[in-house]
GUDO-395164 format. One line per 4 residues: number of its first residue (from 1); their letters; for each residue y, x, z of C-alpha. Coordinates in pm, whole numbers. Example, Ala and Ser with C-alpha at 12.3 -4.5 7.8 and 13.67 -1.06 7.14 Angstrom:
residues 2
1> as> -450,1230,780; -106,1367,714
END
This chain:
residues 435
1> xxxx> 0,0,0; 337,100,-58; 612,163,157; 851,-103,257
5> xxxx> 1154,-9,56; 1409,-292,-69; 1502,-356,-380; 1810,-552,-529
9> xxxx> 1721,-770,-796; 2007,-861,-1010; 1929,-1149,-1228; 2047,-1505,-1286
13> xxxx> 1777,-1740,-1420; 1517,-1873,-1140; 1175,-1823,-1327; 1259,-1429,-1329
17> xxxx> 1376,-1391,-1026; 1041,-1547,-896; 776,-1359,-1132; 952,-1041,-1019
21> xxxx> 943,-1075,-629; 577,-1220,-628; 468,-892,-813; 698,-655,-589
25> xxxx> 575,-804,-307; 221,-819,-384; 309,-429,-317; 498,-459,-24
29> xxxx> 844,-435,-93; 1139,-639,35; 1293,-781,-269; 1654,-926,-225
33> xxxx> 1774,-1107,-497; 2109,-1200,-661; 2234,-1426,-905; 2540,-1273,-1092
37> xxxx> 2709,-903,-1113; 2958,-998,-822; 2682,-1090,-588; 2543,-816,-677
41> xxxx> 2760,-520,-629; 2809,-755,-283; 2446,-728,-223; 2405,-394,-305
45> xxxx> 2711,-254,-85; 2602,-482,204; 2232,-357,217; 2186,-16,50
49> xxxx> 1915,-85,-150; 1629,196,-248; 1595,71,-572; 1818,-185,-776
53> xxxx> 1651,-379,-1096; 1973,-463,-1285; 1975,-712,-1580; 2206,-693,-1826
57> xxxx> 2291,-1044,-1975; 2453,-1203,-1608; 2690,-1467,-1683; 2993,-1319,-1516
61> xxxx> 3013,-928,-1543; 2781,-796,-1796; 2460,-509,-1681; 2640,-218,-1751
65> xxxx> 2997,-326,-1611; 2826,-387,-1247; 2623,-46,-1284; 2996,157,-1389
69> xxxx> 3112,-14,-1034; 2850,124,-808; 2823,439,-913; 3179,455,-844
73> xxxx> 3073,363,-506; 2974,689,-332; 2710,585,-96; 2528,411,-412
77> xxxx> 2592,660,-638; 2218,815,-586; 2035,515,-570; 1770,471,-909
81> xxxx> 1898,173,-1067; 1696,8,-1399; 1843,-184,-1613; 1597,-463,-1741
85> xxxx> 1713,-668,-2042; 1603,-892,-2351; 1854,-800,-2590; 1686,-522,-2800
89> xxxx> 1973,-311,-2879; 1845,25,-3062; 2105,192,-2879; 2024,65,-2520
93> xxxx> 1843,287,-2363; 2097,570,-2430; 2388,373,-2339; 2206,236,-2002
97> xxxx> 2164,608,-1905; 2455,703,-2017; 2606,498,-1772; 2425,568,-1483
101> xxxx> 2093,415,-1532; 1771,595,-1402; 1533,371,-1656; 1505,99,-1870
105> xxxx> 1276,-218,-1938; 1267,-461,-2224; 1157,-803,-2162; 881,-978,-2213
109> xxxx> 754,-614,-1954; 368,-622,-1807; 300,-641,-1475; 197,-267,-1507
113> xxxx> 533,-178,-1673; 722,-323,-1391; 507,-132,-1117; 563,226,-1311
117> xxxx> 894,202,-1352; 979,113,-987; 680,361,-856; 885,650,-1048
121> xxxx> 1193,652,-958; 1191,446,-602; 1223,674,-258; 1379,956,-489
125> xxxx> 1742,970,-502; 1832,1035,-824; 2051,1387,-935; 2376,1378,-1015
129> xxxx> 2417,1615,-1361; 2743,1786,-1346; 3003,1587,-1584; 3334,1746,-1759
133> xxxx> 3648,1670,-1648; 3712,1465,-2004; 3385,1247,-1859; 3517,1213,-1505
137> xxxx> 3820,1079,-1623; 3676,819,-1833; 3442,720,-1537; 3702,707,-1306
141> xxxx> 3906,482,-1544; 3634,229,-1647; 3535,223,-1274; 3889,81,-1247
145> xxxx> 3861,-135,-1566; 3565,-302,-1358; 3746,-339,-1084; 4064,-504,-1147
149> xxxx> 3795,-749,-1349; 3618,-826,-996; 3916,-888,-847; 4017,-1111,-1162
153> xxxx> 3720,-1315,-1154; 3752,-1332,-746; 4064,-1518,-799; 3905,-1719,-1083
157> xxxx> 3587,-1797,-821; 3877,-1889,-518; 4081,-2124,-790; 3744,-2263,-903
161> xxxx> 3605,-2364,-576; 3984,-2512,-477; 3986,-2747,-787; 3605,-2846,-700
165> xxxx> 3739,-2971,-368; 4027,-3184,-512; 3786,-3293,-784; 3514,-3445,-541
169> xxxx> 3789,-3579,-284; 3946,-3779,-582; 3600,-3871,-722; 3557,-4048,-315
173> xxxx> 3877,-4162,-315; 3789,-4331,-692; 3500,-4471,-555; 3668,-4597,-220
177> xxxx> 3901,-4718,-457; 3646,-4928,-692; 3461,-5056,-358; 3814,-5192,-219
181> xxxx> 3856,-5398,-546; 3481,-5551,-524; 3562,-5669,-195; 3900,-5764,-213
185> xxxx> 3847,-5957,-511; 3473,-6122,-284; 3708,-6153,4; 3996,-6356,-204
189> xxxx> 3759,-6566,-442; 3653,-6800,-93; 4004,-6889,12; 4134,-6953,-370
193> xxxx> 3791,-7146,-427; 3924,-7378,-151; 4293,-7399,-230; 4192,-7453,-618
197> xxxx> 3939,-7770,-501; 4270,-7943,-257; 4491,-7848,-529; 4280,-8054,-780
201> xxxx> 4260,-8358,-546; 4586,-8354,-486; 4674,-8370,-840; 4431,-8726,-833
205> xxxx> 4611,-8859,-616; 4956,-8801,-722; 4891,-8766,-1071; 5039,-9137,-1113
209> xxxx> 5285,-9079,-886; 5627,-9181,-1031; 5798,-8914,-742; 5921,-8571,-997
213> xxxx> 5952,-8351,-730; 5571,-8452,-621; 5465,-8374,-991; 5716,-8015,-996
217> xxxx> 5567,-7889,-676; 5212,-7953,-809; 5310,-7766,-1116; 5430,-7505,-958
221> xxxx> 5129,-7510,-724; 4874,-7576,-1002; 5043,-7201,-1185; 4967,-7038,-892
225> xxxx> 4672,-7043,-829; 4545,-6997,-1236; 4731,-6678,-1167; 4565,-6586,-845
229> xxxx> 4223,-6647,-1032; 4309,-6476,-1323; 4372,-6162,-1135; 4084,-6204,-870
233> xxxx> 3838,-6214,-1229; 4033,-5903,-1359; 3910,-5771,-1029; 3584,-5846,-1073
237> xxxx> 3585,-5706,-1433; 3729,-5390,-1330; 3426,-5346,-1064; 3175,-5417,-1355
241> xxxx> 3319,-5193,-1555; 3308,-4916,-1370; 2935,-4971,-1260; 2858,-5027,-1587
245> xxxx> 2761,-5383,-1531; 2898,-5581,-1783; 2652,-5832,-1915; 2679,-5912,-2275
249> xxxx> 2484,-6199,-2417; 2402,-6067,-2804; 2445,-6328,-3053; 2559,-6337,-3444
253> xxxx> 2921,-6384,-3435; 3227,-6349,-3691; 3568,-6206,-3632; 3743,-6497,-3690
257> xxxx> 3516,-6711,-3469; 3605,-6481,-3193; 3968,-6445,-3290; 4082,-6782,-3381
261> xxxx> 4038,-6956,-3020; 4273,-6649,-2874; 4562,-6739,-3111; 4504,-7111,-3041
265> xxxx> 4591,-7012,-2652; 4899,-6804,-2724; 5064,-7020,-3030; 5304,-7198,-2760
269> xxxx> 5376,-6865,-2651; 5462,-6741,-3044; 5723,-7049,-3033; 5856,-6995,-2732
273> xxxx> 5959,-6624,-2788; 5991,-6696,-3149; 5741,-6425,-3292; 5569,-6425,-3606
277> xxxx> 5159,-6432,-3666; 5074,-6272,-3927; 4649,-6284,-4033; 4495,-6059,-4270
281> xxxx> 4115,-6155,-4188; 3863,-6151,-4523; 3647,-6473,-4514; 3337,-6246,-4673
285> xxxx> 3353,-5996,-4352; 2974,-5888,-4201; 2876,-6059,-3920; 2907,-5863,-3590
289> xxxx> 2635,-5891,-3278; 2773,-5912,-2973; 2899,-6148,-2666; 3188,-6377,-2846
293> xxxx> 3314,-6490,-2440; 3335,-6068,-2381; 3525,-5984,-2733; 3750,-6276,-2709
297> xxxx> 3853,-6128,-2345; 3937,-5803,-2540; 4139,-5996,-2834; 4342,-6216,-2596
301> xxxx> 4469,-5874,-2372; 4552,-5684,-2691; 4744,-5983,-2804; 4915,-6111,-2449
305> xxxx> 5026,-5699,-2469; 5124,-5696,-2835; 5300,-6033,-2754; 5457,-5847,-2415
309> xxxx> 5601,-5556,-2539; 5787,-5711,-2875; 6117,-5813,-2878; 6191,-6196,-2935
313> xxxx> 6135,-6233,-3313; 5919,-5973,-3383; 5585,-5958,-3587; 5221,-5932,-3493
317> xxxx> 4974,-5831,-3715; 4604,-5877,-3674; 4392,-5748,-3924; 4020,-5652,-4000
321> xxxx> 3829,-5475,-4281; 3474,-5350,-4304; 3471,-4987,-4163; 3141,-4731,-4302
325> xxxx> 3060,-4437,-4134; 2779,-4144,-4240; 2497,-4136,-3971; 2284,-3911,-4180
329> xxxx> 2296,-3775,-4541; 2035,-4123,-4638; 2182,-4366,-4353; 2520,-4559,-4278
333> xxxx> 2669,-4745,-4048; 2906,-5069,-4084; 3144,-5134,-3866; 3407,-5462,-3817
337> xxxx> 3783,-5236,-3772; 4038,-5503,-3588; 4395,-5412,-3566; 4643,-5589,-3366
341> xxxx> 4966,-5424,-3476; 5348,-5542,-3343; 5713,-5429,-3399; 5792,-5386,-2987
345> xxxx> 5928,-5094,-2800; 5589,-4821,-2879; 5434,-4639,-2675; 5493,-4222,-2573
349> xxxx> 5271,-3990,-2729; 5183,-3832,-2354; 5072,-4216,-2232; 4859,-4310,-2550
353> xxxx> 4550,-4127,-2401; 4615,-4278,-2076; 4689,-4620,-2081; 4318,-4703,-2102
357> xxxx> 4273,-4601,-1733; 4272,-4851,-1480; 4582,-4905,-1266; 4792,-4694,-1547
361> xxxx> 5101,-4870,-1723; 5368,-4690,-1932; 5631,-4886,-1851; 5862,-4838,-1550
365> xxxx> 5760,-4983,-1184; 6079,-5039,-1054; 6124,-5278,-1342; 5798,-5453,-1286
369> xxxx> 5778,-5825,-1300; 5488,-6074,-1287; 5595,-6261,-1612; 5237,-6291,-1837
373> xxxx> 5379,-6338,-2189; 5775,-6266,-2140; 5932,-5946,-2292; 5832,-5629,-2120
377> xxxx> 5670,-5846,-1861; 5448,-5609,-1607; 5059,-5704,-1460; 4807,-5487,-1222
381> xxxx> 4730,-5235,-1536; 4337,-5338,-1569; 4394,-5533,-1865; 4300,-5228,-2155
385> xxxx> 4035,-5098,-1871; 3892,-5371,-1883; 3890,-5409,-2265; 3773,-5053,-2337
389> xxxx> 3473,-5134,-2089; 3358,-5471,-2287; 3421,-5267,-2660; 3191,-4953,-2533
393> xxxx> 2952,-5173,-2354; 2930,-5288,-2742; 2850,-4958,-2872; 3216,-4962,-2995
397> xxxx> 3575,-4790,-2995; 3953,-4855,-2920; 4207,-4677,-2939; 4646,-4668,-2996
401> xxxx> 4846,-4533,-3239; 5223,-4519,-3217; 5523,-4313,-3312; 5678,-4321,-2976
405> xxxx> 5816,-4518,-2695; 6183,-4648,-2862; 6361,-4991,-2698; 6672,-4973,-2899
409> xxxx> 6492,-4922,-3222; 6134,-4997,-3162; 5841,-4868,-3424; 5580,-5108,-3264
413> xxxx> 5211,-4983,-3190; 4901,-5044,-3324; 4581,-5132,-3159; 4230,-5032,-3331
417> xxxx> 3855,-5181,-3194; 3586,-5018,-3385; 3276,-5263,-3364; 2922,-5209,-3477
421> xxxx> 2737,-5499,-3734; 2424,-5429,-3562; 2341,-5393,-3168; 2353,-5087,-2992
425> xxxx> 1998,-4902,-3032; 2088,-4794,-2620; 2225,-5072,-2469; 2383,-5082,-2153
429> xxxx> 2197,-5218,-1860; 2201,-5567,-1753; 2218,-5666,-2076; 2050,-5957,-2199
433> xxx> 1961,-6187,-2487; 2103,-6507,-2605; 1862,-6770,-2744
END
């Protein structure tokens, strides 16, 4: 049996790491292992190995860059290292010794190969040759080369690890976030239940009721709580979509089918602000499978926006063509492209990517108001969340283009949903079938 020297084995993938220390062992010697050059030249400071196995591919500093820093090291500057690698350079070898290497493996090695390499060089500290002052200088300078690069990727590790932190603390805070709104919106939907059932009774009995103050109040009442619903279900969308739990009920359905019950909603809101409808929709357009109820949710928040954020008088535009895309050189795709395009106010370049998020809106807060269709009128910022949620639970896209945000000459924006002919071959979960 062998001695019980330690080596330092410097290598980053697992299976390695393994096959090396069960053979070392088998021959009594403490193996430590480490999984990059910086733990490494930690590793190999800290314990003062006999021997050190160095590969040369590591994912931070490279072989040869970890052996230039300990032999700069004095106490390690007589320890055997071997450098053990899979590349197959012709030049390796030389260059490995060259640098301060004692020997040299190529992978795939034998179990054999391994053994006689370590048996020849480990328990004798290896000679220092005498080196010119032209190679002393060059030592000394790529020692320092390697060093500033530790220090470099030190702070890299430090900034990395920070940024981790803040990443997972937002990702609970997200979550904490997403559970508030699931049980908010439970928490709200039992009281509102309640005051929408008294509210409807009370419109029975007064509903005759010759009094117009009775009739105002119950109005007034009546719009109340359609608006606390409306939010309380945006809610509850907003919680689906981010467990991925929208349920979509496939089924045959055209464009128009979905579209034309949306516009029948808002067309006493086109009078009222005095907008124009424009339709470009093709009678001959493929059919489309997916949940009508979902898409029309998506239609009618693209159009309440498009409907927000233009002026009085302005334009909307909703159009659809037959969009083909190249799967593979022999196979296509069709897909149903829907634009809802308006003359309003635009949105910044910087906001475009971000509007999509939940709780985002472009416009400014302090000017917030609760109006649903009036100019520039402000909501809780699910609406497109919850839209791109339903149109990628359909295997689909959306997406904004504008030239900028501009309220004194506005270029308008356009809104694009990208949606598949056929079903998604990986639908989401919970999906199901409609007979």
């Amino acid at each position: 049996m062998a001695q019980s020297f330690t080596i330092l084995h410097v290598e980053d993938l697992k299976n390695n790491r393994e096959l090396v220390r069960r053979i070392l062992e088998s021959r009594n010697y403490r193996v430590v292992d480490a999984v990059n050059g910086m733990e490494g030249i930690q590793k190999a400071i800290a314990i003062h190995p006999d021997l050190i196995l160095m590969d040369i591919n590591l994912p931070d500093l490279d072989g040869f860059s970890v052996v230039t820093r300990l032999r700069n090291h004095p106490p390690l500057a007589t320890v055997p290292i071997i450098a053990i690698t899979a590349r197959n350079i012709s030049d390796d070898p030389e260059r490995a010794r060259a640098i301060g290497c004692d020997g040299y493996i190529s992978k795939p090695f034998s179990v054999k190969q391994l053994l006689d390499e370590v048996d020849t060089h480990i328990g004798k500290p290896r000679e220092t040759q005498p080196e010119s002052r032209h190679e002393h200088f060059l030592r000394e300078h790529s020692a320092t080369l390697v060093e500033e690069l530790e220090h470099k990727l030190n702070e890299l590790e430090a900034a990395h690890a920070e940024l981790s932190a803040v990443h997972e603390r937002l990702q609970r805070l997200d979550e904490a976030k997403t559970d508030f709104i699931h049980i908010a919106a439970h928490e709200l939907r039992t009281p509102l239940t309640t005051v929408t059932a008294y509210a409807s009774m009370l419109h029975s009995q007064i509903k005759n009721s010759d009094n117009p103050m009775l009739q105002e109040i119950l109005e007034g009442l009546q719009t109340g709580v359609d608006r606390l619903n409306r939010i309380t279900g945006d809610m509850v969308s907003i919680a689906r979509v981010e467990l991925s739990n929208i349920e979509l009920a496939y089924m045959p359905v055209s464009i128009k089918s979905v579209l034309l019950p949306v516009l029948k909603d808002f067309q006493s809101t086109f009078d009222e602000r005095h907008q124009t409808l424009k339709l470009n929709i093709p009678d001959d357009l493929p059919l489309i499978v997916g949940d009508d109820t979902q898409l029309q949710q998506v239609f009618s928040r693209l159009i309440g926006n498009a409907i927000k954020y233009t002026p009085d008088g302005g334009t909307i535009t909703i159009s659809a063509n037959v969009h083909t895309t190249e799967k593979t050189p022999n196979n296509t795709q069709k897909f149903i492209e829907v634009s809802v395009a308006d003359t309003g106010i635009g949105i910044n370049k910087s906001d475009q990517g971000l509007i999509f998020e939940k709780f985002y809106t472009a416009e400014d807060t302090s000017r917030h108001s609760s109006g649903e269709t009036k100019f520039m009128g402000g909501g809780p910022g699910l609406g497109l969340t919850i839209a791109r949620g339903i149109v990628e639970a359909h295997g689909g896209r959306i997406w904004v283009e504008s030239d900028g945000y501009d309220p004194q000459n506005p270029s308008g924006s356009t809104f694009f949903v990208l949606l598949p002919t056929e079903k998604p071959s990986h639908p989401r979960r919970n999906q199901k079938e409609r007979q």
